[in-house]
C-alpha positions as CSV (number, residue, x, y, z in Angstrom):
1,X,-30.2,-187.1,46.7
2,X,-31.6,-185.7,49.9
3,X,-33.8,-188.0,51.6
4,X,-37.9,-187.7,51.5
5,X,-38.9,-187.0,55.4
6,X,-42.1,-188.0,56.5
7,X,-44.6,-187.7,59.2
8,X,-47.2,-190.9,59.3
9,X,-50.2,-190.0,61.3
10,X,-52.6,-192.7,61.6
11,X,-54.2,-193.6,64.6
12,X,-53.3,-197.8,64.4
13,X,-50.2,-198.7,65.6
14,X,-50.2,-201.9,63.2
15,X,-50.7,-199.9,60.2
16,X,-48.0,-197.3,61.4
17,X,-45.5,-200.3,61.7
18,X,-46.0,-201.5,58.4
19,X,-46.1,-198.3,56.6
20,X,-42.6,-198.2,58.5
21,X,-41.3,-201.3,57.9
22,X,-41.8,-200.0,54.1
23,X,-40.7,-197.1,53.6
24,X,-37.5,-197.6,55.5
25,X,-36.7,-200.7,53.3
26,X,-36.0,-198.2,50.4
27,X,-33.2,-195.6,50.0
28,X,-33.7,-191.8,50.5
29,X,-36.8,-192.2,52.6
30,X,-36.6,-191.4,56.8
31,X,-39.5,-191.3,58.7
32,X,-39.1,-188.5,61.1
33,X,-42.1,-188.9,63.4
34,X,-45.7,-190.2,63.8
35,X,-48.5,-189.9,65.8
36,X,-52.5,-191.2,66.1
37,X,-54.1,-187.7,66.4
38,X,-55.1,-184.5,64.5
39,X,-53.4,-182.4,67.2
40,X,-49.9,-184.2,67.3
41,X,-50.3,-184.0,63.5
42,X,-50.5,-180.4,63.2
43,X,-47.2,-180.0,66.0
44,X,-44.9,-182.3,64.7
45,X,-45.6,-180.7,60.9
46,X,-44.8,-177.3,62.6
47,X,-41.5,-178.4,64.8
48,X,-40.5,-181.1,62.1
49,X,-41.0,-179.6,58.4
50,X,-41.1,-183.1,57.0
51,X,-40.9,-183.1,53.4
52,X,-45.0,-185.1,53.5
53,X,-47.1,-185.8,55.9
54,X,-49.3,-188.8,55.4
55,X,-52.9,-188.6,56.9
56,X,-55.4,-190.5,58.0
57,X,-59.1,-188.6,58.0
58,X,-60.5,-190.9,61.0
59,X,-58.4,-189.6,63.8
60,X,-59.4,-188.4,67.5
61,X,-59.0,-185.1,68.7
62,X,-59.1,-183.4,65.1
63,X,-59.8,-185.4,62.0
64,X,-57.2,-185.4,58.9
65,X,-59.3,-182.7,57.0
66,X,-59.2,-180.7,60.1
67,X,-55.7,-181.4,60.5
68,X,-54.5,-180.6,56.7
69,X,-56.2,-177.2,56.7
70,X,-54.9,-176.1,60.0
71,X,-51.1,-177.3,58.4
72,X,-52.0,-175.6,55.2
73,X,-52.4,-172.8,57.0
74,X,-48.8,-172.3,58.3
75,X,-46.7,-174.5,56.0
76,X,-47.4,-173.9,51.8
77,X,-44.2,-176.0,51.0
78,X,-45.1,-179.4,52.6
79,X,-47.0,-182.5,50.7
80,X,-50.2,-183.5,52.1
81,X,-50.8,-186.5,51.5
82,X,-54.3,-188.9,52.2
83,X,-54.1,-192.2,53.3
84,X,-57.6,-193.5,54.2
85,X,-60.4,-196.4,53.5
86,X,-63.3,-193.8,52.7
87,X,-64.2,-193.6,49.2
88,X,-66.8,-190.8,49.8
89,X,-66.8,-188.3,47.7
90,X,-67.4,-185.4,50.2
91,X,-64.5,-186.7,52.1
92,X,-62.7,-186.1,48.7
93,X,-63.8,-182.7,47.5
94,X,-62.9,-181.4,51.4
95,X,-60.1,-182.7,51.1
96,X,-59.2,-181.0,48.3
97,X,-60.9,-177.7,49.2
98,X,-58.2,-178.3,52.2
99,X,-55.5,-178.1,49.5
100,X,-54.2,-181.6,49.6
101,X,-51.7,-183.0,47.7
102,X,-52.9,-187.1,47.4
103,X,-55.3,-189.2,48.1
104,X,-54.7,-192.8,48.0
105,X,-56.6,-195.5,49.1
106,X,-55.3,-198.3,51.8
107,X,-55.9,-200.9,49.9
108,X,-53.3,-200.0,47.0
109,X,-50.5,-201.8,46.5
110,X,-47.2,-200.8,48.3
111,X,-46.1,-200.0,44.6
112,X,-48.5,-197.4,44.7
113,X,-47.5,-195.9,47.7
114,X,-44.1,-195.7,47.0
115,X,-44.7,-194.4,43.4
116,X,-47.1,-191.7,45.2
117,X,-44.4,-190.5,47.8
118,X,-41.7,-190.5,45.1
119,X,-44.2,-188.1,42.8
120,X,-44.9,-186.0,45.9
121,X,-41.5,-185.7,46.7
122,X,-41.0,-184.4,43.2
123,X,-43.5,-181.8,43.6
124,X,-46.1,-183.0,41.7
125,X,-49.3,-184.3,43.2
126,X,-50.6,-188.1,43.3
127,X,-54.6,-189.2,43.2
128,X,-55.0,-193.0,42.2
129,X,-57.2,-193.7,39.5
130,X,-59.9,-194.8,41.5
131,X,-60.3,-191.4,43.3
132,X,-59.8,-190.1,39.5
133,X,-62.7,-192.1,38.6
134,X,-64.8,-190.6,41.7
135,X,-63.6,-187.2,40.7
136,X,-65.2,-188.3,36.8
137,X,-68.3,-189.1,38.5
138,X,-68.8,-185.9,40.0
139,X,-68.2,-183.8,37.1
140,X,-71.0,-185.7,35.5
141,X,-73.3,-185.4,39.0
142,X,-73.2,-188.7,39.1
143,X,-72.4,-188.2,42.6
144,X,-74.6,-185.5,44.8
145,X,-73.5,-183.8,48.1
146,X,-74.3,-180.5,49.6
147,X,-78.1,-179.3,50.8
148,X,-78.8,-177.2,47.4
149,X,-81.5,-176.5,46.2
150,X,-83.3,-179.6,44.6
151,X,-84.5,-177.2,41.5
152,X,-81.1,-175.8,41.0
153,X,-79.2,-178.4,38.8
154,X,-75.7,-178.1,39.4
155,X,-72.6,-179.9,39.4
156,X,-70.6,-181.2,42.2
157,X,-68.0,-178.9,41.0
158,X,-69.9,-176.2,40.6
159,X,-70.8,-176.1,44.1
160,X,-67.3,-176.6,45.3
161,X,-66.4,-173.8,43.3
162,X,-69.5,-171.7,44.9
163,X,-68.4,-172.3,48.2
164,X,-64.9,-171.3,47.6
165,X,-66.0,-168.0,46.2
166,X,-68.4,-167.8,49.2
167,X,-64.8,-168.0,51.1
168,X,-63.5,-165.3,49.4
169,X,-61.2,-167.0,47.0
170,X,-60.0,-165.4,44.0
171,X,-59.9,-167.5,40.5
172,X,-56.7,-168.0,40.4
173,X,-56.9,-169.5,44.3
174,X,-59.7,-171.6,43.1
175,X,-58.1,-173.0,40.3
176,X,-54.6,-174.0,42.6
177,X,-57.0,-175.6,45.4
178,X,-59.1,-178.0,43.0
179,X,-56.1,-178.4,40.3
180,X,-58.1,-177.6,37.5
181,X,-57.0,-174.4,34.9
182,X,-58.1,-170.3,35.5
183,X,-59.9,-171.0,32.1
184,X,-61.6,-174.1,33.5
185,X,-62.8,-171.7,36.5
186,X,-64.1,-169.0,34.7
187,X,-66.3,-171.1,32.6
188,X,-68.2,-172.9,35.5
189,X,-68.0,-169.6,36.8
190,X,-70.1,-168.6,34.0
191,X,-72.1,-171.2,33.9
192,X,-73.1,-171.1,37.6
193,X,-73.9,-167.0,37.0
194,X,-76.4,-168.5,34.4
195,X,-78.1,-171.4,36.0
196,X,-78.6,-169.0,38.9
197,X,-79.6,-166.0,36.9
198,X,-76.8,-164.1,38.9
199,X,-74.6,-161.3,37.7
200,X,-71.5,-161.6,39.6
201,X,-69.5,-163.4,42.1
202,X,-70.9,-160.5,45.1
203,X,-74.9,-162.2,44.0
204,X,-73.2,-165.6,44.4
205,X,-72.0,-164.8,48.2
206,X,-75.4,-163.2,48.6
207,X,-77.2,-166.5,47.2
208,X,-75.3,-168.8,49.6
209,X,-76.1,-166.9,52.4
210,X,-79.9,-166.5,51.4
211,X,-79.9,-170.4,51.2
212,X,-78.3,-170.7,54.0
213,X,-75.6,-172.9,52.4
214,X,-72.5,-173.1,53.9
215,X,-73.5,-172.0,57.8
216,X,-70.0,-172.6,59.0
217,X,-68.2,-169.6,56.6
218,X,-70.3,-167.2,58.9
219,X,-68.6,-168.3,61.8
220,X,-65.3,-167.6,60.2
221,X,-63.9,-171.1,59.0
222,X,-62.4,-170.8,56.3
């Protein structure tokens, strides 16, 4: 078996040290660089093609959202893969939107970590039950973010899925980027065309802009 290459990017030398210390304690894994910036990040994934690259989201220069989307961008193949205290839930959803592959905690277990590389590695993708739970939450709207409309009651991944289309994303792209089902799309696709009393997904685009939604999709950012 070929060994799992990976970037770390975290901006705390400590924390890099131990993740190395780790991860070169088992077979098949080589860590082939690291760095404590967005920018490095995004350079080494293009010159190095590691196998995952594990992010931090606080980093200077360009956070790790900013960082995975800009490596999504040029490289499909390699396993993104969130490493980060925050537990916010907008942090999660972006993330995802960013077409992640993990999110994990830093206080999980080693165990964890290693059963989350090994999964990536195999090409499937790796949230911990706790983001899993967060996820639950939001499906529910236990959770609110985004500057809706306070009369307009929809779910957190309802709104996800609005701005996506607002991007121009096809159903099938917006079923691979929040790893649900096409079937699951079309139906809060549906159901957003009826809480809005809209007819289509060109009245949904027209709607966000109207509201004034997503401001940054008009400067181009997708």
């Amino acid at each position: 078996m070929k060994d799992i290459r990976i970037v770390l990017v975290d901006d705390h030398v400590i924390l890099r040290d131990g993740l190395k210390s780790v991860f070169l304690s088992e077979q098949n894994i080589s860590i082939v660089g690291e760095c404590g910036d967005g920018e490095t990040a995004i350079t080494m994934a293009r010159e190095l093609e590691p196998d995952i690259i594990a992010l931090d989201l606080n980093l200077p220069q360009l956070n790790g959202l900013e960082a995975a989307r800009a490596i999504r961008k040029f490289d499909k193949k390699c396993k993104i893969l969130i490493l980060t205290m925050s537990e916010d839930a907008k942090n999660i959803t972006e993330a995802l939107s960013a077409g992640v592959n993990g999110y994990l905690f830093k206080m999980a277990e080693m165990d964890e970590l290693l059963e989350a590389i090994k999964q990536l590695a195999s090409g499937k993708d790796y949230f911990s039950n706790p983001v899993k739970e967060i996820l639950e939450k939001m499906e529910r709207n236990d959770i609110s973010t985004g500057n809706f409309p306070s009369q307009v009651h929809l779910t957190i991944r309802e709104r996800e899925i609005i701005r996506l289309i607002t991007k121009g994303c096809t159903s099938h792209e917006i079923a691979q980027q929040l790893f649900i089902s096409y079937f699951t799309v079309g139906k809060h696709r549906k159901n957003i065309l009826r809480k809005l009393g809209l007819k289509n997904a060109a009245e949904i685009v027209g709607y966000a802009h109207r509201e004034g939604l997503f401001p940054h999709l008009k400067d181009g950012d997708g």
